[in-house]
C-alpha positions as CSV (number, residue, x, y, z in Angstrom):
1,X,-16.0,-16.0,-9.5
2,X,-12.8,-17.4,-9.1
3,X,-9.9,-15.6,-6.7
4,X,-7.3,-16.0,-9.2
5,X,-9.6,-14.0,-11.4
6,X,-10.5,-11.2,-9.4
7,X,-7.3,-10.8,-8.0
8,X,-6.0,-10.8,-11.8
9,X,-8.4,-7.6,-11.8
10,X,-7.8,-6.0,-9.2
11,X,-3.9,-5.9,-9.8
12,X,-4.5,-4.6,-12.9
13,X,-6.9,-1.9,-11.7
14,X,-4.2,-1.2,-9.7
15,X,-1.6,-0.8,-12.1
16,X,-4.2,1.4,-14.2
17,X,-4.2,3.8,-11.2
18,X,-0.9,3.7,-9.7
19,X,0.3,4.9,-13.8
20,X,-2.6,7.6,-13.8
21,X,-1.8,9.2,-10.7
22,X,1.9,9.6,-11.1
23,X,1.3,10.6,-14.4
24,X,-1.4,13.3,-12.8
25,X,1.4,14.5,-10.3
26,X,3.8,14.9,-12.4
27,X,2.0,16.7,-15.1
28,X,0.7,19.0,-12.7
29,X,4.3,19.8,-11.9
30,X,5.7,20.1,-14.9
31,X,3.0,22.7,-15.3
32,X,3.3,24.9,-12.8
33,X,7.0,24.5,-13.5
34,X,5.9,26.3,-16.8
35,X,6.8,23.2,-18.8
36,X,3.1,22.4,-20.1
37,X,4.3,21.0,-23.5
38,X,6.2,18.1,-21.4
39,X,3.1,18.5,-19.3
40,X,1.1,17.2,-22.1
41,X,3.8,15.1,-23.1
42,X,3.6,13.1,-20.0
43,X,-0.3,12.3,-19.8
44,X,-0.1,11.1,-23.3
45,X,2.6,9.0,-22.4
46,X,0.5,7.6,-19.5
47,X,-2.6,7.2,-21.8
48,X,-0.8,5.4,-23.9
49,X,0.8,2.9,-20.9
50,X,-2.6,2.4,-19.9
51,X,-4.0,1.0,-23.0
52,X,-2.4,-2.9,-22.7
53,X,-3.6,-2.8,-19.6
54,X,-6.9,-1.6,-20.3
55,X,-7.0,-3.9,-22.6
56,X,-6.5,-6.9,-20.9
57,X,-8.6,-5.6,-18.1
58,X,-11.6,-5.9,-20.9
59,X,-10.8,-9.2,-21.7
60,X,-11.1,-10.2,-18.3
61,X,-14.5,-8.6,-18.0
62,X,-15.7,-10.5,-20.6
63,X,-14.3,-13.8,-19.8
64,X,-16.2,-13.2,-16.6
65,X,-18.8,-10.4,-16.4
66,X,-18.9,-8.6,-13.3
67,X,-20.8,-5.2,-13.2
68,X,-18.6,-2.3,-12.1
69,X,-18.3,1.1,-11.9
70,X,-14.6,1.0,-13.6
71,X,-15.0,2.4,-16.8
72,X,-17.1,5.4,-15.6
73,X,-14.3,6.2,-13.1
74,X,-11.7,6.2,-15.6
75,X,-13.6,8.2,-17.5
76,X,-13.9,11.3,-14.6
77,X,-10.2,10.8,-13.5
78,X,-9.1,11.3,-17.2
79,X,-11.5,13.9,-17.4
80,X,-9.7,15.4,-14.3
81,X,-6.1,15.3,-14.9
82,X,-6.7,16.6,-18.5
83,X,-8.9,19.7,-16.7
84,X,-6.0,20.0,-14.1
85,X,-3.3,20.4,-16.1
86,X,-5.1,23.0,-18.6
87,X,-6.5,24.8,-15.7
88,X,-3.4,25.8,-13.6
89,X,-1.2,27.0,-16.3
């Protein structure tokens, strides 16, 4: 595989992380600030920055498959913020 490629990946996996994991923090705040309609607010908001990067992320998979673990990940960590917030009220 070529480094540009994979380095092309990996800063976008990156990206996809660094947004989820403010995002996580600072919902979690904002809900045991009491504030869990901005709570909510603010992991859609981060769902919905994640997308064009998800997206080009896939097209980057396919260009050049590479088996990974990726969308299983992002799968439990969305699972986890959204069980997070709705857990500690």
């Amino acid at each position: 595989m070529n480094s540009q490629t994979e380095r092309t990946r990996l800063a976008w996996r990156r990206t996809i992380l660094a947004v989820l994991v403010v995002a996580g923090v600072g919902s979690i705040h904002l809900a045991l600030a009491g504030l869990l309609h901005l709570a909510v607010l603010a992991g859609v908001v981060a769902l919905i920055g994640c997308v064009p990067a998800a997206y080009r992320l896939n097209t980057l998979r396919q260009a050049h498959p590479v088996p990974t673990w990726e969308p299983a990940m992002l799968t439990v960590v969305g699972c986890l913020l959204a069980l997070s917030v709705l857990v500690n009220p």
